[in-house]
VEXDREN-2710 file (C-alpha; in Angstrom, 1 decimal):
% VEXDREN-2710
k/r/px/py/pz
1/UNK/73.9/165.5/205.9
2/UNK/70.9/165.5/207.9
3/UNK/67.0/164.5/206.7
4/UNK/63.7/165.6/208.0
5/UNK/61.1/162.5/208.9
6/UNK/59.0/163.7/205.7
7/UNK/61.9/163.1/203.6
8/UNK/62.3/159.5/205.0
9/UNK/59.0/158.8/204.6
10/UNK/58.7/160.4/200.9
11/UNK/61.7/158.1/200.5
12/UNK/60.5/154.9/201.4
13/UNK/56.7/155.6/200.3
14/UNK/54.8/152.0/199.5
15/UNK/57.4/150.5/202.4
16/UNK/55.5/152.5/204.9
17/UNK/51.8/150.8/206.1
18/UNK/51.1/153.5/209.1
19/UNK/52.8/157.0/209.7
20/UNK/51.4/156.9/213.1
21/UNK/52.6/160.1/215.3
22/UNK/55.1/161.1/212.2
23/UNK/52.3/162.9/211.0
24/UNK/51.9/165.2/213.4
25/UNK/54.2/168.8/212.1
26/UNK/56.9/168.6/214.8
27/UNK/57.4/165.2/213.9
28/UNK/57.6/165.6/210.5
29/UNK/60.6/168.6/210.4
30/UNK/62.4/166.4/212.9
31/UNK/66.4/166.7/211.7
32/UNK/67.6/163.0/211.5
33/UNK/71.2/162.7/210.8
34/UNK/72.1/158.7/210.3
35/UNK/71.2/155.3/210.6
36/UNK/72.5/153.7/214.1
37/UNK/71.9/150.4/215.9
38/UNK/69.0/150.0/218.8
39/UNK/71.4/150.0/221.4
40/UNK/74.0/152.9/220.1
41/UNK/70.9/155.7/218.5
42/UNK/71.0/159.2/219.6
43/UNK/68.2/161.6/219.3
44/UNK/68.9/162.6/215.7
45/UNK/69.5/159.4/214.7
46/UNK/67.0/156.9/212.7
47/UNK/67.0/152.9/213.9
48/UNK/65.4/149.5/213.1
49/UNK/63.8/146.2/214.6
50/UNK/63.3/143.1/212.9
51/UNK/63.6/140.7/215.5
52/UNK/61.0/140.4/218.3
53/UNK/64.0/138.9/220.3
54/UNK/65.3/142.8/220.4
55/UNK/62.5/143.8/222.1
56/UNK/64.3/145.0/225.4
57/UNK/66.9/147.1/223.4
58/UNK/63.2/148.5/221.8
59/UNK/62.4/150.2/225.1
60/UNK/65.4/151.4/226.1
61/UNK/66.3/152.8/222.6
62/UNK/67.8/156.9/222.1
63/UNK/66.7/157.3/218.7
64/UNK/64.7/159.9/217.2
65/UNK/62.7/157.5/215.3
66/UNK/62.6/153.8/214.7
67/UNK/61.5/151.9/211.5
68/UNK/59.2/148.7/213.6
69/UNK/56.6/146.1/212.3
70/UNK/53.2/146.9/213.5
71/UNK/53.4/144.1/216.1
72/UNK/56.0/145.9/217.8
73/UNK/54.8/149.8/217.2
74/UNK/53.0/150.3/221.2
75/UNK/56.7/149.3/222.4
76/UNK/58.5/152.2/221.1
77/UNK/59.2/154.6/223.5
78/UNK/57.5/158.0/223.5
79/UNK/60.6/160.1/222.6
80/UNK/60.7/157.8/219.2
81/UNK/59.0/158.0/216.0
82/UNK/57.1/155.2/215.3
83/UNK/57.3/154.6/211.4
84/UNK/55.7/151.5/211.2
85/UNK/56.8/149.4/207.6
86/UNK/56.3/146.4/206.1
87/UNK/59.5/144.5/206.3
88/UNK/61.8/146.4/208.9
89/UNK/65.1/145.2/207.5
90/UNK/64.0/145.7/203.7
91/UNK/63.1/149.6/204.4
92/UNK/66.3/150.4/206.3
93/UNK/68.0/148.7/203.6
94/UNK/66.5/150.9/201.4
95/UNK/66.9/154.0/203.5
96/UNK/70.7/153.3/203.4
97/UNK/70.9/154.4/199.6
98/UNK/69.6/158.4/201.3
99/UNK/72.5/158.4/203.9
100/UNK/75.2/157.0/201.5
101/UNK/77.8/160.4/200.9
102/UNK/78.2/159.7/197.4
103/UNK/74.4/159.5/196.8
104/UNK/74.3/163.6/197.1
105/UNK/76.9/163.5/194.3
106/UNK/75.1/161.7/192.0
107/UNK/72.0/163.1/192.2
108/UNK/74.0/166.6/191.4
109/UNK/75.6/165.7/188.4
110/UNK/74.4/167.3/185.0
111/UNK/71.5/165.5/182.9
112/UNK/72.9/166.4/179.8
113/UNK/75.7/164.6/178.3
114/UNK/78.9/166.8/178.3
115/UNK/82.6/166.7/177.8
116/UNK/82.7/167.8/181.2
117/UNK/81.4/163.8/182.3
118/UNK/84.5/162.2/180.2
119/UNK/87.9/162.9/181.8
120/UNK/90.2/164.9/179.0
121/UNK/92.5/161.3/179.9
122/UNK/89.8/158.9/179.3
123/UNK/90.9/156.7/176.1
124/UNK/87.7/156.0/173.9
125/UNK/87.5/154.0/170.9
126/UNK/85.9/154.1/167.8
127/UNK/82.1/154.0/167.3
128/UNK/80.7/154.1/170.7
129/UNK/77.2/154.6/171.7
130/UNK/77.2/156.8/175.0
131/UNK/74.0/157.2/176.8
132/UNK/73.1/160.6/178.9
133/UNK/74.8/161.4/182.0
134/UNK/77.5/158.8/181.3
135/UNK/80.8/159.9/183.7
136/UNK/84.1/158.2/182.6
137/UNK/87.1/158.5/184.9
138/UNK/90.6/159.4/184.4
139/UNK/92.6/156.9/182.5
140/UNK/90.2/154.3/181.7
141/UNK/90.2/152.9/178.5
142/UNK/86.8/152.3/176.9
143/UNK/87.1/149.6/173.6
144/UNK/85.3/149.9/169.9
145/UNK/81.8/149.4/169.3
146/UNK/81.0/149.8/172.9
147/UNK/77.4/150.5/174.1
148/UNK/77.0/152.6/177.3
149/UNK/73.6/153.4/179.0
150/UNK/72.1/156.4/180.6
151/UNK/73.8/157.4/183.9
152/UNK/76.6/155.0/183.6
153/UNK/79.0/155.7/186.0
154/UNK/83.0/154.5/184.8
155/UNK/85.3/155.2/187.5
156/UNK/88.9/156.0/187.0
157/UNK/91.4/153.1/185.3
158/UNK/88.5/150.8/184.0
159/UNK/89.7/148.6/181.0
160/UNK/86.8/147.8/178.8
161/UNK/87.1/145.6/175.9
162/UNK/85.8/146.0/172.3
163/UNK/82.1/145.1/171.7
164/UNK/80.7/145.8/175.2
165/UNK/77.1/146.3/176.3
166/UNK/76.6/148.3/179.9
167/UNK/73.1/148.3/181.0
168/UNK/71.5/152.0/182.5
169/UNK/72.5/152.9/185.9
170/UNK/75.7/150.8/186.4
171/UNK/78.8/151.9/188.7
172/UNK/81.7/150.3/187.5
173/UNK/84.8/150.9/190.3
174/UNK/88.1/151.6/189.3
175/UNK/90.5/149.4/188.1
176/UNK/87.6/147.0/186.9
177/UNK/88.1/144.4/183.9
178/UNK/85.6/143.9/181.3
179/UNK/86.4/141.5/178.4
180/UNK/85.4/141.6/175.1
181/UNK/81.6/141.3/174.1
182/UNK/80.5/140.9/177.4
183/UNK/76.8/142.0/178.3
184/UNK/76.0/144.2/181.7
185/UNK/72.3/144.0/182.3
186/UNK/70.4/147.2/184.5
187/UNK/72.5/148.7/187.5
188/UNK/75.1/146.4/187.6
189/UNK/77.4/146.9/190.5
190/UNK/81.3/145.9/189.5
191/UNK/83.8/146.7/192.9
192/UNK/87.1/147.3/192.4
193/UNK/89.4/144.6/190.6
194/UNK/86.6/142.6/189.4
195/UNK/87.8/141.0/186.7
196/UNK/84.6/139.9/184.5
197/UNK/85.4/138.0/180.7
198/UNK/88.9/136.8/181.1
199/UNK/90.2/133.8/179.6
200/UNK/88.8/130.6/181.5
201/UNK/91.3/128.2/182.7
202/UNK/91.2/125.6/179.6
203/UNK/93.9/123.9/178.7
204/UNK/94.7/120.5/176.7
205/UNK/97.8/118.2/177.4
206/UNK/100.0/117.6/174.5
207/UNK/101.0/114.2/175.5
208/UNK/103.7/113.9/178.4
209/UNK/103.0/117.1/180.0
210/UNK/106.5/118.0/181.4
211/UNK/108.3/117.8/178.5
212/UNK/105.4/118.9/175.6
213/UNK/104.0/121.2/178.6
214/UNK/100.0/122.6/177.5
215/UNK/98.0/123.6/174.8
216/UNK/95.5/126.6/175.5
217/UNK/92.1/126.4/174.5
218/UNK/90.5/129.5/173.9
219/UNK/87.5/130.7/175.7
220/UNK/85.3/132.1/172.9
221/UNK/81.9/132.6/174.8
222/UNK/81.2/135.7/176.7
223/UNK/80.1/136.8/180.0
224/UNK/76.5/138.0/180.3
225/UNK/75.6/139.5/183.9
226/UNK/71.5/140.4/184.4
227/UNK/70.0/143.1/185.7
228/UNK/70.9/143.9/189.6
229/UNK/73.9/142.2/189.7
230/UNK/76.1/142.9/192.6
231/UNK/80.3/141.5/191.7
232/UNK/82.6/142.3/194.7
233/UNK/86.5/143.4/194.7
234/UNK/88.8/140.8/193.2
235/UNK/86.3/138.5/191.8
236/UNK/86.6/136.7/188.8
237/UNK/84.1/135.5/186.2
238/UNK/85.6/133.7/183.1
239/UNK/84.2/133.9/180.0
240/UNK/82.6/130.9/178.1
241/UNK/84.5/128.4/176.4
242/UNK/81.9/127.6/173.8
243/UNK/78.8/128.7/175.4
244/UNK/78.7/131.9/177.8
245/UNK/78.8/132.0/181.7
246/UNK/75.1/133.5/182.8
247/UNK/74.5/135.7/185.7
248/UNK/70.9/136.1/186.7
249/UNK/69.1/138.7/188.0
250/UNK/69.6/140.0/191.6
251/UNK/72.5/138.0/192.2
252/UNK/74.9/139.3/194.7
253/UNK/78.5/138.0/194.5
254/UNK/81.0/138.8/197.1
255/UNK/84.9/139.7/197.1
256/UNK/87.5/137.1/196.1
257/UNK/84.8/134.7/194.3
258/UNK/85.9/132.8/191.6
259/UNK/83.6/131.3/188.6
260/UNK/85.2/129.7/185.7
261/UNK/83.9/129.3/182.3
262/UNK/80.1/128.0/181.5
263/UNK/78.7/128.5/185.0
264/UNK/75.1/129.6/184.9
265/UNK/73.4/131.2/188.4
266/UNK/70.0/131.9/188.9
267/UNK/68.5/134.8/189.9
268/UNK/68.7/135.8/193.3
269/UNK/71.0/133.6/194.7
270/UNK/73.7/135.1/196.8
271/UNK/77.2/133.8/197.1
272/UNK/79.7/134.6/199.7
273/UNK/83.6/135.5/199.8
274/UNK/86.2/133.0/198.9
275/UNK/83.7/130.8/196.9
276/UNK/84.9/128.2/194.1
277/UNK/82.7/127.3/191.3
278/UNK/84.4/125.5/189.2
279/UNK/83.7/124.6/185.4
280/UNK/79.9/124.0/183.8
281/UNK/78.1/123.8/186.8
282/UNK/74.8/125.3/186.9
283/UNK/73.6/126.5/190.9
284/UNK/69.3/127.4/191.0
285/UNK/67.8/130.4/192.0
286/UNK/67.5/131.8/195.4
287/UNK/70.3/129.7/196.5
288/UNK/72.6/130.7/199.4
289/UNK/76.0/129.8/199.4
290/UNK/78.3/130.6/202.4
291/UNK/81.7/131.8/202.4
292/UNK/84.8/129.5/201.2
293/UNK/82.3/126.9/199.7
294/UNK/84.3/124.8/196.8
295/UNK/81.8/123.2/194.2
296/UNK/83.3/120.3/191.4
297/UNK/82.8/121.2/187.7
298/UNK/79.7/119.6/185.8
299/UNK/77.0/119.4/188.3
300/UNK/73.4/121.3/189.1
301/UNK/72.3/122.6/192.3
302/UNK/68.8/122.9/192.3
303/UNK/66.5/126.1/193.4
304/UNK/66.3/127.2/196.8
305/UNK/69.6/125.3/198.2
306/UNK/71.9/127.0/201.2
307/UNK/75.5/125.9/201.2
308/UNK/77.2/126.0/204.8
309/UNK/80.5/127.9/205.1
310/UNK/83.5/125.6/204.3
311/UNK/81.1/122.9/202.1
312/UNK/83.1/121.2/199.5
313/UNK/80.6/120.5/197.0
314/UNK/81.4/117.5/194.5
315/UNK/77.8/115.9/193.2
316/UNK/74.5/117.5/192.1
317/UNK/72.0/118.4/194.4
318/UNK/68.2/117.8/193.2
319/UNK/66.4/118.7/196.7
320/UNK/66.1/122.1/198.0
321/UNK/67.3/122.2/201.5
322/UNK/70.5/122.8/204.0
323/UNK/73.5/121.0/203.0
324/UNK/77.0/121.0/205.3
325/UNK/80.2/119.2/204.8
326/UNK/82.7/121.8/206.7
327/UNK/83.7/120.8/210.6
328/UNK/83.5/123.4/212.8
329/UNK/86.1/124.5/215.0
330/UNK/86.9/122.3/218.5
331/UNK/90.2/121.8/220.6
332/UNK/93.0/119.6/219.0
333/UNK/92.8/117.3/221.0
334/UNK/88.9/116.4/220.2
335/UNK/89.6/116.9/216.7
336/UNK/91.8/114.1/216.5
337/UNK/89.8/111.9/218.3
338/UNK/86.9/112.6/216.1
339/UNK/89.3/112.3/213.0
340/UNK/89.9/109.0/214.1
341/UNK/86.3/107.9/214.9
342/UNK/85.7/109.2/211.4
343/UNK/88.1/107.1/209.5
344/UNK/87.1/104.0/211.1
345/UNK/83.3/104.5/209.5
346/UNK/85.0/103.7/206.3
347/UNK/86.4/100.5/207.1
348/UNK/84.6/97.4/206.1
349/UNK/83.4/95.7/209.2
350/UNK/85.3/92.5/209.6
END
């Protein structure tokens, strides 16, 4: 799957500030056949600088053309094309939906709603409102009262509860679960195994616990995910126990994440792999949280906060900032040293 320049630069349009020597008709039918790094691009190949600390690999660089602030645009080499953009990184981003295989696949697929879209093994229920160009894979199980929007893409083994609402242009991977009356905003994203709308983890003793064990509270809010939510593979998000658990807009969860019941996120935060949130909590927008982060039940993280890797999380935060708890990595020997020093700051000083 190869592209000329003109199609990149039809593709990214508004990204693009100066064409520069693109515009010249041998530049333009130029045959570009991926997206490589600085160091590794060929001649057919398309590549990207965002740092000014790359500079060197800049000049020495294969590709065929090269997506570059205007800063940088005189130090491309003359065998590139200079296409000079806005925001580097955002516009190859963007250029990676034209090179992704499946892409060409989608864009064939009939406008018109068919049988042909809805595998002769998909299970559908009763009263369902399906959208146009809705595909539904083999053996997935689609509940009552379910509304589907346009060019909703249901892979094969999805289980989708009664009562559910998928926003236009979501891809839902196989094996996906989505509980009952849950709510998908605009090109939701669910990988394979999410598991959104299950049963949070509420229970109540019944006195003594190992002999009158645990008595299971049911979790009768919903799940509602905005518009532009990315959920990776394995992740759960638990349904409400009175109130529902709120996704924002733009929000980009990794694999193996797990939020329990009544969290809220804000819109465009961004939450790394083997992340804990646990019960009620509420984290701002545009917060960063890095990967295996724990955070306690009941507290509020304000806007514009970045969580470290590791960061166990037990009080609220009301200042946007940088916040660490996680040690990084050093020989035993230091370590214990160090674990030592660190117990003596709790002592009370005689």
């Amino acid at each position: 799957m190869a592209f000329t320049i003109a199609q990149i630069l039809d593709f990214l349009a508004s990204d693009v500030i100066d064409q520069g020597d693109a515009q010249t008709d041998q530049n333009l039918q130029k045959q570009i056949s991926k997206i490589a790094a600085l160091e590794d691009a060929t001649g057919t190949d398309i590549t990207f600088i965002a740092n000014p600390l790359f500079e060197s690999k800049l000049q020495t660089t294969g590709a065929g053309a090269v997506l570059v602030p205007a800063s940088l645009q005189e130090k491309c080499p003359s065998h590139s094309v200079a296409i000079v953009v806005k925001s580097p990184y955002a516009a190859y981003a963007k250029l990676t939906a034209l090179f992704e295989p499946t892409q060409a696949y989608h864009q064939t697929v009939n406008p018109n709603l068919s049988d042909s879209l809805i595998h002769p093994t998909a299970i559908l229920g009763n009263n369902l409102q399906l959208g146009d160009n809705v595909r539904i894979g083999a053996y997935s199980q689609i509940g009552d009262n379910c509304v589907i929007g346009d060019g909703v893409k249901i892979d094969a083994q999805v289980n989708i509860q009664p009562n559910v609402v998928i926003g236009e242009g979501s891809l839902i991977a196989p094996h996906v679960y989505i509980g009952h009356d849950c709510v998908l905003g605009k090109h939701v994203s669910l990988h394979s195994h999410a598991s959104i709308g299950n049963d949070g983890f509420g229970f109540a003793p019944r006195g003594s616990t190992d002999e009158a064990g645990w008595q299971k509270i049911h979790q009768l809010g919903r799940v509602i995910l905005g518009d532009h939510v990315s959920v990776g593979s394995h992740t759960c998000i638990d349904r409400g126990a009175l109130n529902d658990t709120v996704i924002g807009n733009h929000v980009i969860i990794d694999n193996l994440v797990q939020i329990a019941h009544n969290v809220k996120i804000g819109a465009g935060t961004v939450i790394a792999a083997c992340v804990g949130i646990a019960g009620s909590t509420e984290i701002g927008k545009r917060c960063m949280i890095g990967g295996a982060s724990g955070f306690a039940g009941h507290i509020k993280i304000c806007d514009d906060v970045t969580i470290t890797g590791m960061t166990m999380v037990t009080k609220s935060i009301h200042q946007p900032g940088v916040y660490s708890s996680g040690m990084p990595v050093m020989p035993n020997s230091l370590w214990k040293r160090a674990y030592i020093n660190f117990k003596q700051l709790g002592k009370p000083k005689s």
